[in-house]
N, C-alpha and C positions, 0 to 999 in steps of 0.2 A: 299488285294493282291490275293487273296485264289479266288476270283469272275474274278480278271481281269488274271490268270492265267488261266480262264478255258474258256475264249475267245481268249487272245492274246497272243502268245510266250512273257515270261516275263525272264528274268536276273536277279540276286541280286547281288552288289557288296558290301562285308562285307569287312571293313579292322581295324576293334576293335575285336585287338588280345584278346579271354579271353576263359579264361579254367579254369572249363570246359563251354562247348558252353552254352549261353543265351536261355530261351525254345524260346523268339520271335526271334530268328538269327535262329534256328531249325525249326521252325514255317515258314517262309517266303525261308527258304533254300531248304526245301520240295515243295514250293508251285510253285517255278520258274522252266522253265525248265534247268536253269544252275546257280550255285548260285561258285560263284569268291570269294578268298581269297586270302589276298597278303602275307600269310606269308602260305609258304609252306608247313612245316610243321602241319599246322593244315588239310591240306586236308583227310589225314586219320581219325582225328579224327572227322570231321564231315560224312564221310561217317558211319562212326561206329553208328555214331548216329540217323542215316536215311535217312541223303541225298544224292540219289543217284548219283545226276550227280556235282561233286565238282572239278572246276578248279584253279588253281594258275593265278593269274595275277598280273605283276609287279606292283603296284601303282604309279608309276610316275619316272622323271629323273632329276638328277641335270646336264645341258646340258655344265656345266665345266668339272664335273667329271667320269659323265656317259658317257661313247665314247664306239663305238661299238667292242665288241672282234674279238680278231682272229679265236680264237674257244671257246666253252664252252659245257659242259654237256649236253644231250640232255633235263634233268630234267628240265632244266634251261629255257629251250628254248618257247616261246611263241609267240603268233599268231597275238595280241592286247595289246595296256595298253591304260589305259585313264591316260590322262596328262592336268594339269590343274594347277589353283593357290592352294598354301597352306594356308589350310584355320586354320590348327593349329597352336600356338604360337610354335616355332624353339624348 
């Protein structure tokens, strides 16, 4: 990742909440230039740990129960999410 970040704009999307962080999710989180976490709460603690550029991103929607707010936080608020099948058991 470390070789193709230093040709191509690269992304890393982590959503294996663990704490403290993994050294290869720290590793690959540095190497991207933007490295996505779906639990919010952990974006401080990966910048703590050297990655500078750490975004939140929702990981997906359930399209019964996920319906768009009237308002919400600005914390809350994003730009993208990748949506897709669940590839974990429920």
């Amino acid at each position: 990742m470390t070789a193709l970040a230093r040709r191509f704009t690269t992304y890393f999307w982590y959503f294996d909440l663990t704490t403290p962080p993994t050294e290869k999710a720290l590793m690959l989180g540095r190497a991207a230039a933007a490295m996505f976490v779906t639990c919010p709460g952990q974006v401080e603690t990966y910048r703590q740990a050297g990655v500078t550029n750490v975004l939140y991103l929702q990981q997906g929607v359930d399209p019964v129960g996920d319906v768009p707010a009237d308002a919400s936080p600005e914390e809350y608020r994003v730009e993208a999410a990748c949506v897709g099948s669940c590839t974990s058991p429920p």
